[in-house]
C-alpha positions in Angstrom: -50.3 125.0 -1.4 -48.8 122.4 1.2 -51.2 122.8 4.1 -48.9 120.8 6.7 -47.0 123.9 6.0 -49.7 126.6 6.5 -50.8 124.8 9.8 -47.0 125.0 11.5 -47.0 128.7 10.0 -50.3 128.8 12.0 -48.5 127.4 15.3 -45.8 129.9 14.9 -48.2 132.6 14.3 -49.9 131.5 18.0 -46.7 131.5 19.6 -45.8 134.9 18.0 -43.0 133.6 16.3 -43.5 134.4 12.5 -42.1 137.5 10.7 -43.5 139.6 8.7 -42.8 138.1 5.5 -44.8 134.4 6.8 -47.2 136.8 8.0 -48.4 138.2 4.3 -47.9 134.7 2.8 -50.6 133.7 5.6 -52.4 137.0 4.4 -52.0 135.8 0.7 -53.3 132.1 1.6 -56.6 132.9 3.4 -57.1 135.6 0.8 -57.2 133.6 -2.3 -56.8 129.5 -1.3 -59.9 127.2 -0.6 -60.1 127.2 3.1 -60.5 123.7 4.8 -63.0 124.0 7.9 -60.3 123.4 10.6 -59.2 126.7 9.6 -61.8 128.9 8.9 -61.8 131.0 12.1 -58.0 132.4 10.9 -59.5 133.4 7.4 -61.4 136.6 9.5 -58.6 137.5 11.8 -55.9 137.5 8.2 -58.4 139.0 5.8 -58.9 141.9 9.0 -54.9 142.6 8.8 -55.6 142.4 4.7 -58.0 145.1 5.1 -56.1 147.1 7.7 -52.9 147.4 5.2 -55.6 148.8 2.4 -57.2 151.6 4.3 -55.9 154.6 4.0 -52.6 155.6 6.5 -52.2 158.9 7.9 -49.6 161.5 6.5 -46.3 161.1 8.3 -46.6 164.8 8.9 -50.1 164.2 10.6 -48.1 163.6 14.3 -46.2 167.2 13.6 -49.7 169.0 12.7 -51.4 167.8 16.1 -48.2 168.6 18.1 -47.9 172.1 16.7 -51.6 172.6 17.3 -51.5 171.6 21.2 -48.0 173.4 21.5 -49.4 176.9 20.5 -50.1 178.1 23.8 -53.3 181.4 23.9 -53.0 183.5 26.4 -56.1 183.7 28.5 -57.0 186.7 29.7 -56.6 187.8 33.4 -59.9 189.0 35.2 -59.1 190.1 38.2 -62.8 190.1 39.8 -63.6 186.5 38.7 -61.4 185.8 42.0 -63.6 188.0 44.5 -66.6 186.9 42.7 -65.6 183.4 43.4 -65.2 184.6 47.0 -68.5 186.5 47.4 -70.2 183.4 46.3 -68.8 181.2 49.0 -69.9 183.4 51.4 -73.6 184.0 50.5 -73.7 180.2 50.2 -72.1 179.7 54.3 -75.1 182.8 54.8 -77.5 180.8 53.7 -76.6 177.4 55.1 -76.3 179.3 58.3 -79.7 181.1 58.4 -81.3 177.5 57.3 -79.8 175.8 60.3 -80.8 178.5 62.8 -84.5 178.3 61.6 -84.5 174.4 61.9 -83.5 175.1 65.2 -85.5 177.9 66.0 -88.4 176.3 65.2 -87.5 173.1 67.5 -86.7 175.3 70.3 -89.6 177.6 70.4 -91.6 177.4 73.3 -95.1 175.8 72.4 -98.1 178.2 73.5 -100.7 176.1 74.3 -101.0 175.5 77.4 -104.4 174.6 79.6 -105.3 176.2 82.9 -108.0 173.5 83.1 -106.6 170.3 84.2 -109.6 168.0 83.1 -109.0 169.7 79.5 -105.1 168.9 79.8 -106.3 165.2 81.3 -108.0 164.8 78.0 -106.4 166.2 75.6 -103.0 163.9 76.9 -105.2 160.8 76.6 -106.0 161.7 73.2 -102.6 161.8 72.2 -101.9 158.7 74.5 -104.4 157.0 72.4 -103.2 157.7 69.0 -99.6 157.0 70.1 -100.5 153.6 71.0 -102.9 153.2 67.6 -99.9 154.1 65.9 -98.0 151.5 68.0 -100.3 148.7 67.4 -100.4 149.1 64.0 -96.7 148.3 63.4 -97.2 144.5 65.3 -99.5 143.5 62.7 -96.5 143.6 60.9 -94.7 142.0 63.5 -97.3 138.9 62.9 -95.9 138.9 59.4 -92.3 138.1 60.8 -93.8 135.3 62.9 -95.2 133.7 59.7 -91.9 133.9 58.2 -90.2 132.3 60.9 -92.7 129.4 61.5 -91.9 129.2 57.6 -87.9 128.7 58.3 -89.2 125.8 61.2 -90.8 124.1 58.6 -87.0 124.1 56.5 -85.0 122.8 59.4 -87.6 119.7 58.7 -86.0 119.4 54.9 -82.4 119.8 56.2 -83.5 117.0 59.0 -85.2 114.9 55.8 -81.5 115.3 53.9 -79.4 113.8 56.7 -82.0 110.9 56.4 -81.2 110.5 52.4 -77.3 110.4 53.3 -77.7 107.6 55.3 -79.5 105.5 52.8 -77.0 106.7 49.8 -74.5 104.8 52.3 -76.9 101.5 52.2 -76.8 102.3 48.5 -72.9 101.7 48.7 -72.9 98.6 50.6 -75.7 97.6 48.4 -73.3 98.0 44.9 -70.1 96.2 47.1 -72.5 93.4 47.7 -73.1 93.4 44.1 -69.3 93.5 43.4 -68.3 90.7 46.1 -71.0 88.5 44.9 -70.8 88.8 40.5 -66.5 87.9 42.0 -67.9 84.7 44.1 -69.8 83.8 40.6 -67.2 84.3 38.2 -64.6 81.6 40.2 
C-alpha cells in the first residue's frame, strides 16, 4: 500500500472531498494494514464507520410503521364537567388567597388592648422596650467593627499597589542597564 497515497486520500477526506468508493478503500486500509503512528488517531474514527455499516439497519418499512402509528388518531372522550371542575377550582383557590390576605391584615390592623391607666407603669414599661431596641441596636455595630477591620485591611493593599509602581520604575533602570550592556559589548567589538 503506497502510503503517500493514503495520506492525500486523508487530506481529501479533511476537506470532504472523497467519495464513497476512497472512503471504503480508507475503511479497508485502517482495517487490515499496519498503521504508522502519524496515523493512528484515523484508524478509530474508520474502524467506527466499519462498524456502523455491520450493525444491523432498520427495515425500510420501519419509517411507514411509526407514521401509521402517530397517524391513527383515538378519540378522546368529551367530559363535559372536567371544564366546571376546572372552574370551581380556580375559585376556591382566589377564596382562599383572599381569606389569607384579609387575616394578615386583620391581624395588623387590630387595635392592641393593652393599654395603662398608670402613667409611671406606661413610663416603664416604654423604657423597657426603649432599652431592648437599643440592645438590639448595639449589637449589629459589633459587626460594624468587623467592616472597619476589613477596610483598614484594603489600606494596607493600596501600600502593595504603591510598592508596584516602585518595581516599574526600576524594571526601566533594568532597560537602560541591558542598552548599556549593548552600547558597550558594540564599543568592544570595533
Amino acid at each position: 500500500m503506497n502510503l503517500q497515497k493514503i495520506e492525500e486520500l486523508i487530506g481529501k477526506y479533511e476537506q470532504a472531498e472523497t467519495t464513497v468508493e476512497e472512503e471504503k478503500f480508507l475503511a479497508e486500509f485502517f482495517k487490515y494494514e499496519k498503521i504508522p503512528a502519524h496515523l493512528q488517531g484515523y484508524k478509530q474514527v474508520f474502524s467506527a464507520f466499519s462498524r456502523m455499516a455491520e450493525e444491523e439497519q432498520l427495515a425500510p418499512e420501519f419509517d411507514e410503521k411509526i407514521l401509521a402509528l402517530i397517524s391513527d388518531k383515538k378519540a378522546i372522550p368529551f367530559n363535559p364537567y372536567r371544564k366546571l371542575i376546572n372552574i370551581s377550582l380556580a375559585v376556591a383557590a382566589s377564596v382562599l388567597i383572599l381569606i389569607g390576605i384579609y387575616s394578615r391584615f386583620w391581624i395588623m390592623t387590630s387595635p392592641e388592648n393593652e393599654t395603662y391607666s398608670d402613667p409611671k407603669l406606661a413610663y416603664a414599661e416604654t423604657k423597657r422596650v426603649l432599652l431592648k431596641v437599643s440592645a438590639t441596636l448595639n449589637s449589629g455595630m459589633k459587626e460594624m467593627t468587623k467592616i472597619a477591620e476589613f477596610n483598614d485591611g484594603l489600606s494596607e493593599l493600596n501600600k502593595i499597589t504603591v510598592f508596584e509602581t516602585g518595581l516599574d520604575h526600576v524594571k526601566k533602570i533594568a532597560i537602560l542597564d541591558d542598552t548599556k550592556e549593548i552600547i558597550t559589548s558594540k564599543n568592544n567589538l570595533k
